[in-house]
N, C-alpha and C positions, 0 to 999 in steps of 0.2 A: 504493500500500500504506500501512497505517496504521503510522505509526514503532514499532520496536518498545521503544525508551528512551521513559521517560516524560518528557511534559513540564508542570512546574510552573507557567511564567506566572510572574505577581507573587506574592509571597508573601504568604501569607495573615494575616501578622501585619500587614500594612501598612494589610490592606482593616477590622481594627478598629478603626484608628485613625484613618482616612478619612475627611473631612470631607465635609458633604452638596456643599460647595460646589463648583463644577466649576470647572475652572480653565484657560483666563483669565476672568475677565469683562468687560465691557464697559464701559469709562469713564463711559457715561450712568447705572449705575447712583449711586445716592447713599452719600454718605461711611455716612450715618447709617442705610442701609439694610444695607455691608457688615458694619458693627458687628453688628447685630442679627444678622447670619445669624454671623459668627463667636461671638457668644455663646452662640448657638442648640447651633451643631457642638459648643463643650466641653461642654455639658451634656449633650446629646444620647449622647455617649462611649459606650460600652457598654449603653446602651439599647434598640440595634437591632443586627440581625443584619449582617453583613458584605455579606450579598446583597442583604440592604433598601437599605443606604448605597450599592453597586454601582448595583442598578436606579435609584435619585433622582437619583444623579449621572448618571448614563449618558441617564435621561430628558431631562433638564433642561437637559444637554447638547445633546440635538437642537433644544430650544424654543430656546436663548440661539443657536445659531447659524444659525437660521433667521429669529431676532427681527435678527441684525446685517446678515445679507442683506438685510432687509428696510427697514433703518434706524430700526427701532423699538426701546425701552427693555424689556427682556423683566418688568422689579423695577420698581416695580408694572405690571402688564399690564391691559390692555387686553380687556373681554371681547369685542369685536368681532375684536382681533387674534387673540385662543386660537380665537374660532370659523371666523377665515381657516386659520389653521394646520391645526386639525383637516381640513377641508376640503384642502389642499395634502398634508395626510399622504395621507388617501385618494384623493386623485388618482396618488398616486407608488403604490399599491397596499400599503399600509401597512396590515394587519390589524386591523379592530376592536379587537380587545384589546387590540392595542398602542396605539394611540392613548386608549381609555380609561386604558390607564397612563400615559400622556403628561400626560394632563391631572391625573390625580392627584395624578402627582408635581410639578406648575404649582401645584395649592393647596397641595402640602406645603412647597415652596419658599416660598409667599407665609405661611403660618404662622410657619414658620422667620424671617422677616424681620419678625415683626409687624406683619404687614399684612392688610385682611381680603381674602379668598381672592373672585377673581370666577369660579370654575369651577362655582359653582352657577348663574348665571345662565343664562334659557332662551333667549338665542343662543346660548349651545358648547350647552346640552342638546339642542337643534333640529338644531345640526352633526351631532353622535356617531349622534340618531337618523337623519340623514338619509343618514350613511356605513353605520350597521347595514340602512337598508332596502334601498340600493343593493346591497352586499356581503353583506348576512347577517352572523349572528354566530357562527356555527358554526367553531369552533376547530380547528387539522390537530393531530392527536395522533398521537404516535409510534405505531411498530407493536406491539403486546402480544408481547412474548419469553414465550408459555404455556409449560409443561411440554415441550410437544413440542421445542420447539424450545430450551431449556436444556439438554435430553437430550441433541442434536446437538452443543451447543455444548464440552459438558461433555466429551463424547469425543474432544477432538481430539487425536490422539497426540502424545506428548512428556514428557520429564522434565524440562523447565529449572525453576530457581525462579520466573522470569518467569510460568513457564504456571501453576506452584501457585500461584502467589498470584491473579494473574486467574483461574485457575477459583474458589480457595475466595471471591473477592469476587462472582463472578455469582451463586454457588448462595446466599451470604450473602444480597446484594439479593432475589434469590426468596423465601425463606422468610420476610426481617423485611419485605419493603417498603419497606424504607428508601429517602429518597428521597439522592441522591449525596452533598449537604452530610450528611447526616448518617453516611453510610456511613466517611466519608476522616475524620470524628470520633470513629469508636470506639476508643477503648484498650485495651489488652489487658488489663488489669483489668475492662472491659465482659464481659467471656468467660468465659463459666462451662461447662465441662464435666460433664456428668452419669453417675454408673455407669452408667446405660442404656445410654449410647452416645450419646442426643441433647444439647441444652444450649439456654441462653437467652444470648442478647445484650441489653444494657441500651442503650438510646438516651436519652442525656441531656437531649439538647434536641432539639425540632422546629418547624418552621414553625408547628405548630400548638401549640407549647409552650414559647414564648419567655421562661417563666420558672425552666424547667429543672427541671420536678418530675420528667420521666423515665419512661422506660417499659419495659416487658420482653418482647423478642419470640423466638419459638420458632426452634430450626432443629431438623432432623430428623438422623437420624444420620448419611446420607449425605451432608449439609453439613457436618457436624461432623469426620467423616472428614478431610473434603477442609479442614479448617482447623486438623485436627490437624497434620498433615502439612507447613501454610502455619508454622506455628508453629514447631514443631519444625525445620524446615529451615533459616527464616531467624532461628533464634536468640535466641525472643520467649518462652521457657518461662515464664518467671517469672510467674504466674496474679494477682501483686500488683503486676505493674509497670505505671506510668504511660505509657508508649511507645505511640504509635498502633500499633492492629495491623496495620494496610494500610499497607506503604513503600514507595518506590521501590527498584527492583532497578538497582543501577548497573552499569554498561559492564562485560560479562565477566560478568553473570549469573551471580555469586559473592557478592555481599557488597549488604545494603538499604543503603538513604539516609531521607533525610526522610520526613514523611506524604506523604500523596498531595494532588493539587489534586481538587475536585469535576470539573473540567473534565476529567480522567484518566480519570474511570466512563467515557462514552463512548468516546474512542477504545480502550480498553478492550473493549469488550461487540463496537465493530466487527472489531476488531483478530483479536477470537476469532473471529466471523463470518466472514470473510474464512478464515480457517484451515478452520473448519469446512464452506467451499465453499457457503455458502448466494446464493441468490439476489440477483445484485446490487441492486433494489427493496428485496429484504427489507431487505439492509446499510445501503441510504439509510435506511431509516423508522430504522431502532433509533437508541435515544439512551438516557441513562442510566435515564431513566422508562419504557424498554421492561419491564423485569422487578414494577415496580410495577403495571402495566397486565397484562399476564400474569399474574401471581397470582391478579388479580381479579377477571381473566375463567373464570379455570380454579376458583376458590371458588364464582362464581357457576353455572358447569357442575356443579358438583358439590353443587349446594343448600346451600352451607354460608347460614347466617344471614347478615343485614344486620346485626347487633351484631359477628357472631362476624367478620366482614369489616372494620370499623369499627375493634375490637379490634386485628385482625390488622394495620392498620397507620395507627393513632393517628389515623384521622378523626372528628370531632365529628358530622358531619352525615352523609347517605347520598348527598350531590350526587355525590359523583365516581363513586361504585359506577357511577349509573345512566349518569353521561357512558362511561366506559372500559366498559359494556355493552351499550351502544342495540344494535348490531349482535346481541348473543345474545340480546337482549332481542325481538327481531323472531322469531325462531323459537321461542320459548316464547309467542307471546301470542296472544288469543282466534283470531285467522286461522287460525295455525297449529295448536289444538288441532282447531277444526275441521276444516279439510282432516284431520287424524288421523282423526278419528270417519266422517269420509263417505268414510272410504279411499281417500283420493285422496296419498297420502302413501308 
């Protein structure tokens, strides 16, 4: 079963302060190489998001201890050794994508040190291609939480505050799309209630707006409902106050704590899952980009635009529409109109 107390992890104040550099490193690195990356990191400070300085470290991590196994210097590397590496990733069965991150964050680390970056050379390009021909590049994406299946999720009986606030955070992630880091960021000055009955939610910063100009996304009334409620229960009335609107609900499911971790959304959405008796498959696939994937499958079913989808949740480009719809994409297209018209359908 999914715990039902949340759990936080490291606190999130730590991961902005977080340096690219992973820690230990390896002796054969040079004095005058660590300087450069320590210089790098204070500059660096508040320039990148918390889950950038995560993923570089975390990457850079697997290369430095792969480089010590191996007896090799990872600062400055070797392009013959990032093209072994790539190759030993995909052997272990290591995802395309992830290895492309790997290497990524090998030139971001070699920048950071003022050194020049050997991950453009065409031994790793040759690797990566030779790992994508083997494997393919086709990415596993979570399951799409459509309409149908929020509906489920949404009704599962209960009055705790624990259950109001996870439902008003799933129906939340439904209608903005928000992806988790920005969900566990909104404050309750974010929240604007409208006479209607519906409201908008203001998302400050996103992956895709790292400057924090902001954006404003719809909810309908029956989200608004279920966050009136989230609100007014745990205490958060005050429409001017700075307090995350998503807390922890502490032991005795009386009284909130802290914001939430992004890592929360998920066991969250499962947690609800699990209550709502859905299919164990189903429960594996969901994760916190279930309900962004569901949206935008169910805008796409319903003809809404490619802007008006884009809009609906701060993408620049139309890539992800078509990745999180190949599948409805297959039954709207010329085959299928076909078979329509020769009534075979």
């Amino acid at each position: 079963m999914i715990p039902e107390s949340d759990s936080r992890g490291r606190d999130k104040q730590t991961a902005v302060g977080r340096s690219f550099i992973p820690d230990p490193l390896p002796r054969t690195i040079s004095p005058r190489i660590l300087d450069a990356l320590r210089r790098y990191s204070r500059h660096a400070r508040g320039a990148f998001s918390p889950e950038t300085i995560r993923a570089i470290q975390s990457d850079t991590r697997v290369f430095i201890k792969w480089c010590v196994t191996k007896g090799i210097c990872p600062l400055p590397a070797d392009p013959e050794h990032i093209a072994q590496f790539v190759d030993d990733m995909a052997a272990q069965g290591k995802a395309p994508a992830s290895v492309r991150r790997y290497v990524s964050s090998i030139r971001h680390i070699h920048i950071a040190a003022d050194l020049e970056s050997p991950t453009g050379k065409q031994i790793i390009r040759m690797a990566l291609s030779r790992q994508a021909r083997l494997h393919g590049t086709e990415q596993k994406q979570a399951i799409g939480a459509t309409r149908r299946v929020i509906d489920v999720i949404l009704h599962v009986p209960g009055s705790s505050l624990l259950l109001a606030r996870d439902k008003a955070i799933i129906a939340t992630a439904y209608d903005t799309l928000a992806r988790r880091s920005e969900l566990v960021e909104i404050r309750r000055n974010d929240l604007q209630f409208n006479p209607e009955g519906d409201g908008v939610i203001r998302i400050r910063r996103s992956k895709t707006d790292q400057e924090g100009a902001g954006s404003f996304r719809y909810i309908a009334p029956d989200t608004a409902a279920l966050l009136r409620d989230w609100v007014e229960r745990a205490g958060l009335t005050n429409p001017h106050d700075e307090t995350h609107l998503f807390r922890s609900v502490r032991k005795g499911g009386k009284q909130i704590g802290k914001g939430l971790s992004p890592y929360d959304i998920t066991r969250i959405i499962k947690r609800l899952a699990q209550q709502a008796a859905l299919a164990p498959d189903m429960i594996a696939g969901l994760s916190a980009h279930s309900t962004r994937i569901g949206a935008t499958q169910d805008m796409e079913a319903y003809d809404i635009s490619t802007a008006g989808i884009m809009q609906a949740a701060g993408w620049k480009t139309p890539t992800m529409i078509a990745r999180y719809t190949r599948k409805q994409a297959a039954a709207r297209s010329g085959a299928a109109r076909l078979a329509q018209r020769q009534n075979r359908v």
